[in-house]
C-alpha positions as CSV (number, residue, x, y, z in Angstrom):
1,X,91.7,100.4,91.2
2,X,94.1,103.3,90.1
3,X,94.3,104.8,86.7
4,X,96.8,106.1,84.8
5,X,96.5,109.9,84.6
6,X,100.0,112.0,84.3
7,X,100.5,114.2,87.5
8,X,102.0,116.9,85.1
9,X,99.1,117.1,83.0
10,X,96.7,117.1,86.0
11,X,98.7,119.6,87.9
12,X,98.1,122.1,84.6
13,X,94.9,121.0,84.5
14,X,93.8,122.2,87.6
15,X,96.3,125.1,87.8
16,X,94.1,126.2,84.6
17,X,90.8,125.8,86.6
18,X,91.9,128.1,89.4
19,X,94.1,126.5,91.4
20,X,97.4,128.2,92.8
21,X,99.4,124.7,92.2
22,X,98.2,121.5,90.7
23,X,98.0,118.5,93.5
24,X,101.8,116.4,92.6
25,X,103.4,120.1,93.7
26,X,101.5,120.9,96.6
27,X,102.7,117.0,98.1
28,X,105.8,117.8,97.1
29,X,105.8,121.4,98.9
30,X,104.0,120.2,101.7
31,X,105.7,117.2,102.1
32,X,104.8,113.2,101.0
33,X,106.0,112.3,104.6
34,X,103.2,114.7,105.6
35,X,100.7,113.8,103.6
36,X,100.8,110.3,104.2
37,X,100.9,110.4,107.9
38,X,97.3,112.7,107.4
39,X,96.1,110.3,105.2
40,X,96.5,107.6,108.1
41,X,94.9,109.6,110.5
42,X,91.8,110.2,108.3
43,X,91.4,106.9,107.2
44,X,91.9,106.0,110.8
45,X,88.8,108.7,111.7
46,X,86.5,107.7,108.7
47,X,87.8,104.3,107.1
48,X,84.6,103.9,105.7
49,X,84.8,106.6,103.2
50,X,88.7,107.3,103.5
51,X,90.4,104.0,103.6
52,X,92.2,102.7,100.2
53,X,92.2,99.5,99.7
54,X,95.2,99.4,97.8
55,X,98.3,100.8,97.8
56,X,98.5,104.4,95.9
57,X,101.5,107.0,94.8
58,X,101.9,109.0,98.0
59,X,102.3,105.7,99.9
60,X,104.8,104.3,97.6
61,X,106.9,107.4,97.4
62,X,106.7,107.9,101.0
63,X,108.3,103.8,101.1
64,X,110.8,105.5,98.9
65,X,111.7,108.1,100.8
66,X,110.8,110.6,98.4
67,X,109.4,113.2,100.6
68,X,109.1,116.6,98.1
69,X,110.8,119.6,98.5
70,X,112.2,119.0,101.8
71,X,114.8,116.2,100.7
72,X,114.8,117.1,96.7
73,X,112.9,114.3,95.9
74,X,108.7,113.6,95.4
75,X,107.0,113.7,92.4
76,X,109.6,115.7,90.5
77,X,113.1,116.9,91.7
78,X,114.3,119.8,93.1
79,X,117.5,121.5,92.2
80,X,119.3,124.1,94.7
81,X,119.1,127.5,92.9
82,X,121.8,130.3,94.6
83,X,118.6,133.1,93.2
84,X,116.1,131.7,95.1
85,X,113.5,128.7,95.4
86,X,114.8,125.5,94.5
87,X,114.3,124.3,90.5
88,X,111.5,121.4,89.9
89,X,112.6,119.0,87.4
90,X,111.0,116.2,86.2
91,X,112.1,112.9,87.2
92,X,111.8,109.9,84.8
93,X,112.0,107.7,87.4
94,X,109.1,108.9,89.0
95,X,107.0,107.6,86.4
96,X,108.4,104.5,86.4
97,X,107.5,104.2,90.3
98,X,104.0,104.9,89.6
99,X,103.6,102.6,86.8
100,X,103.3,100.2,89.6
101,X,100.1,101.2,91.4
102,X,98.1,101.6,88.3
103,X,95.8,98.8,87.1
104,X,94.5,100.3,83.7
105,X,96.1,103.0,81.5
106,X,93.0,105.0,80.1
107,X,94.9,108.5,80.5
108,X,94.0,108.6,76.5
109,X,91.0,108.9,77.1
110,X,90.4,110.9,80.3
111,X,89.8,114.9,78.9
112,X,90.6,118.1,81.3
113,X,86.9,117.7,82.5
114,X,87.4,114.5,83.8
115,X,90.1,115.4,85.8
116,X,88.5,118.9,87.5
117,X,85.6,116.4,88.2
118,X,87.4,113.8,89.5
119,X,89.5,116.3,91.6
120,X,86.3,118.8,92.9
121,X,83.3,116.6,93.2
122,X,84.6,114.6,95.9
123,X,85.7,117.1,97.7
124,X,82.6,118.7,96.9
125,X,81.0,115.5,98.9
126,X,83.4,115.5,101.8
127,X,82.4,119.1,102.4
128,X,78.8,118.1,102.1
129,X,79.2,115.6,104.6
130,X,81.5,117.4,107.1
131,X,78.7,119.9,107.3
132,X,75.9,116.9,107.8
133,X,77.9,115.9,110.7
134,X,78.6,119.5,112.5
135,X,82.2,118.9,111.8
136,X,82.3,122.3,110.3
């Protein structure tokens, strides 16, 4: 089950906790195409705790061909910029593509502190785990 939770607001959110970019950017810089190919090879490794079930954003922009920075289209869009680094932009269209993987709209009701815990604790757990198992 996804939930509705705006990738801008959750990329401030954790950019205000202490991280260098919120999660939406850093697919988009390191690449969607990337991302969901490692996302296969995890869920290949451990599909017992990294397997979805359903179908979530980076797989359907990755279907769309909407692989970040390196083709000017992910989450947002990126405009060439003769000064330097190319300009992100927000994309309406984005949020109508992700409309579609999410089964309940609570992003009302979900406060910054949801969204650090939902973001840290399980990696907090796989970090646990990846110690348990001398993968680390």
């Amino acid at each position: 089950m996804s939930e509705l939770a705006d990738f801008q607001r959750i990329d401030k959110v954790m950019e205000k906790f202490g991280w260098p970019m919120g999660p939406a950017f850093l697919l988009d810089v390191v690449g969607i195409d990337t991302a969901h190919h490692a996302d296969a090879v995890m869920a290949g490794a451990y599909p017992d705790r990294m397997k979805s079930k359903s179908k979530g954003p980076i797989d359907l922009l990755f279907e769309k061909g909407r692989y970040g920075q390196k083709n000017s289209k992910g989450f947002s869009v990126y405009i060439p910029d003769k000064k330097g680094p190319p300009k992100r932009e927000m994309d309406p269209e984005t949020i109508g593509l992700l409309k579609s993987c999410v089964t309940e709209d609570r992003s009302a009701s979900i406060t910054d502190q949801d969204i650090v815990d939902r973001m840290m604790i399980p990696m907090i757990f796989e970090s646990a785990r990846c110690l348990e198992e001398n993968i680390v």
